[in-house]
C-alpha positions as CSV (number, residue, x, y, z in Angstrom):
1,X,-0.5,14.4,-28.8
2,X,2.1,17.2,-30.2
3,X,1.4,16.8,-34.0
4,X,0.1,16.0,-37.0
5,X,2.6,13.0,-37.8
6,X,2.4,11.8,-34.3
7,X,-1.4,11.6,-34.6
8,X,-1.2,10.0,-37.9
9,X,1.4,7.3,-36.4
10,X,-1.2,6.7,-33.7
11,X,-4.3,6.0,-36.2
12,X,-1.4,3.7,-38.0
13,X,-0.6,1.9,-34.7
14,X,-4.9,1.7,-33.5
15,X,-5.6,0.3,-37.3
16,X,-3.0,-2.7,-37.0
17,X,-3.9,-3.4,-33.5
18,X,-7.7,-3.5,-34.6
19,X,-6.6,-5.4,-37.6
20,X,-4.6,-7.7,-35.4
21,X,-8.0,-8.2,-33.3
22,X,-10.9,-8.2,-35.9
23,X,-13.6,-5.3,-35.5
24,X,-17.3,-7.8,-36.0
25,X,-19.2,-6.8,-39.0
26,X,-22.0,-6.9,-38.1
27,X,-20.6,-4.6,-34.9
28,X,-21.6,-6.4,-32.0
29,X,-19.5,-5.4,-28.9
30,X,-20.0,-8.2,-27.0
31,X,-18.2,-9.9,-29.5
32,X,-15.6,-7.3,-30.1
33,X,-14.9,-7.9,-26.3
34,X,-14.4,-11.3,-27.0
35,X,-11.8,-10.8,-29.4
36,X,-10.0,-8.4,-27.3
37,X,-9.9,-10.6,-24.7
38,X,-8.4,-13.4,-26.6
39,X,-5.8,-11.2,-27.7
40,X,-4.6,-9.6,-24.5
41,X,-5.3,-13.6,-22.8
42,X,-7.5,-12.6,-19.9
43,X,-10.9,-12.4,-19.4
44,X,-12.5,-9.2,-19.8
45,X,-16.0,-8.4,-18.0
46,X,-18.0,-5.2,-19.1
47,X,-20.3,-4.3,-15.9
48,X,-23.0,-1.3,-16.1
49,X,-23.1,0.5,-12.3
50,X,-24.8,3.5,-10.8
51,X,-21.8,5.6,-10.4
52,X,-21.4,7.5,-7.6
53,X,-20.6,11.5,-7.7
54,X,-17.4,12.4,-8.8
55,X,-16.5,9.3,-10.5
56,X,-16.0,8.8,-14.3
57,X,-18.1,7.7,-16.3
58,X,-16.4,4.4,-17.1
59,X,-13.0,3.3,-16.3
60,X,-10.6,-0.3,-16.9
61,X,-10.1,-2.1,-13.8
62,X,-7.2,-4.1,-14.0
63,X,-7.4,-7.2,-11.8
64,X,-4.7,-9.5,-11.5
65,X,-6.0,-12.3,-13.7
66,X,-9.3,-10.5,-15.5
67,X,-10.2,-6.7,-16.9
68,X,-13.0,-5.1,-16.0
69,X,-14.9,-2.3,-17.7
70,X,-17.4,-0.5,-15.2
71,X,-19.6,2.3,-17.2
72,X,-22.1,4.2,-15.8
73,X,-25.3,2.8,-15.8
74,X,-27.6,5.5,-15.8
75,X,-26.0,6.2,-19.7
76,X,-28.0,6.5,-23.0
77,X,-27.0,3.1,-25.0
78,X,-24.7,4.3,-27.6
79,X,-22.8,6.9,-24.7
80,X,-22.2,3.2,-23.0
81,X,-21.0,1.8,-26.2
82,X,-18.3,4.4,-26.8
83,X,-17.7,4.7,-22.8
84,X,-16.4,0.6,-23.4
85,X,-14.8,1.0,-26.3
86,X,-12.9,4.0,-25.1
87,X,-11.9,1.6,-22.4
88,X,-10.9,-1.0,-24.8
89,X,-8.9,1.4,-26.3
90,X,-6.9,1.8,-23.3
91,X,-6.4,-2.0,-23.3
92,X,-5.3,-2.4,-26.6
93,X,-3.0,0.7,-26.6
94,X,-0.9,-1.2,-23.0
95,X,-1.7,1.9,-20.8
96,X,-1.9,0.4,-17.9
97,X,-6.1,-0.3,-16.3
98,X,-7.1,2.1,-13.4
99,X,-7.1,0.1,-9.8
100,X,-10.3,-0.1,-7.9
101,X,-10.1,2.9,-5.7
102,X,-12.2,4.7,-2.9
103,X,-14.6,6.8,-5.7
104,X,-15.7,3.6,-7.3
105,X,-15.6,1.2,-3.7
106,X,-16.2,3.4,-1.1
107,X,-17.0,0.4,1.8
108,X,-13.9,-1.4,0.9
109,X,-10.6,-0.6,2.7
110,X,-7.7,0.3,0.7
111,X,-5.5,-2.0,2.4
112,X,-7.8,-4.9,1.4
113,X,-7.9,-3.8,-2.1
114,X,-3.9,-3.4,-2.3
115,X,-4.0,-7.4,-0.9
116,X,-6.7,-7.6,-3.9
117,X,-3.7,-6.5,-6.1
118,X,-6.2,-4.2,-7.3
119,X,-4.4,-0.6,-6.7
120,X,-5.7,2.4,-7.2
121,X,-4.2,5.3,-9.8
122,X,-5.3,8.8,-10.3
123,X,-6.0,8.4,-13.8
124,X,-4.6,8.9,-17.2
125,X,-2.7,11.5,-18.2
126,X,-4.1,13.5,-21.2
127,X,-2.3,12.3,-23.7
128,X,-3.4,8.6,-22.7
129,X,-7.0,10.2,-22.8
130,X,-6.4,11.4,-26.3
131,X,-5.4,7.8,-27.7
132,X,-7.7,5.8,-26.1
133,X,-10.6,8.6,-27.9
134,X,-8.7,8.3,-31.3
135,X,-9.0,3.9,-30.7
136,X,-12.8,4.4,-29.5
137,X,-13.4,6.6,-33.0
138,X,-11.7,3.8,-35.2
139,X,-13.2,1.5,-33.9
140,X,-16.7,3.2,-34.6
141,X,-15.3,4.0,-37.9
142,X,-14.7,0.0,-38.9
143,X,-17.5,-1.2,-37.0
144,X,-19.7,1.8,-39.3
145,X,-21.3,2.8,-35.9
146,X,-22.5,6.2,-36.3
147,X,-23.7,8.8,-33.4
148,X,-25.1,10.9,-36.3
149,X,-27.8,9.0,-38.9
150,X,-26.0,9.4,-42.9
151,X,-29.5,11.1,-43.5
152,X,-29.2,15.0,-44.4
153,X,-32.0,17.6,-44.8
154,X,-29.9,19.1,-47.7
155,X,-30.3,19.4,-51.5
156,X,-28.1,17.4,-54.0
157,X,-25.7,19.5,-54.4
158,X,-25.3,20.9,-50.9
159,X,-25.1,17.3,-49.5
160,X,-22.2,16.6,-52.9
161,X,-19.9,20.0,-51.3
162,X,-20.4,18.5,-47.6
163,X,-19.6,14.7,-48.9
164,X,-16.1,16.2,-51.0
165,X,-15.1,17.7,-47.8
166,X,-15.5,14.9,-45.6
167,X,-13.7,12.8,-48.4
168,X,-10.9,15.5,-48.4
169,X,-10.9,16.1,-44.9
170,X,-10.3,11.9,-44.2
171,X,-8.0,11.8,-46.7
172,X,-5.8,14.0,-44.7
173,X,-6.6,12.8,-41.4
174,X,-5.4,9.1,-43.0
175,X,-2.2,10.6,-44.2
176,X,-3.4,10.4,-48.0
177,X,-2.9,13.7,-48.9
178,X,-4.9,16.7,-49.9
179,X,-7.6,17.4,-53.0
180,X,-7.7,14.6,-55.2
């Protein structure tokens, strides 16, 4: 992303898609799965592997009539949880899923997997990358998923100055503005 007002247009375009598909509240991702799947009208399978070196850690396997969201197994739960939704941020955003290739089937020919209709790409290019992040973080945003507990190990009035700038600092992210 080149700027400020591009990024802004992209938070614009990830809010209406996500208000388009319904983020669960309660968050429950099985569930938000569900919904993006009736929205793009395919099934979409979420499967936790042991990943072999030099693979991602999660990638959107586009078959031709079902999605498929590998993640690495061996990841701590919520690293999982933001590994899929970065993946369903890929989906929702049209980029395009990454073909089964040699790094995640390495005993399956790739002429059988171009038959499959499953081919592979390299990746996504940066800017891809970038969305499909800024989707995962909305989507933790309206689900209220948090990496970080709210708790703080600050006084009253340290934890008010770090609250105003968060408040100021989301206001601008949003578009809003500056100091209230």
């Amino acid at each position: 992303m080149r700027g400020l007002a591009e990024h802004r247009r992209l938070r614009r375009r990830v809010r209406e898609l996500l208000a388009e598909v319904g983020v669960p509240r309660p968050w429950d991702l099985g569930e938000f799965c569900a919904r993006v799947a009736a929205h793009r009208g395919r099934p979409i399978h979420v499967l936790p592997m042991v990943m072999p070196p030099g693979a991602p850690d999660g990638a959107w396997l586009s078959g031709p009539t079902v999605d498929l969201i590998v993640h690495d197994a061996d990841s701590p739960p919520l690293r999982a949880e933001h590994i899929v939704c970065h993946e369903l941020g890929h989906i929702l955003l049209g980029h395009g899923g990454t073909g089964l290739g040699p790094e995640l089937t390495p005993d399956v020919s790739p002429d059988l997997l171009r038959r499959m209709g499953v081919l592979h790409r390299a990746g996504y290019d940066d800017v891809m990358e970038q969305q499909a992040e800024v989707a995962a973080s909305l989507i933790w945003r309206l689900a209220d998923r948090r990496l970080v507990p709210d708790r703080r190990a600050l006084d009253p009035t340290e934890a008010a100055v770090v609250d105003r700038f968060a408040e100021v600092m989301e206001r601008r992210a949003d578009g809003g503005g500056g100091v209230g």
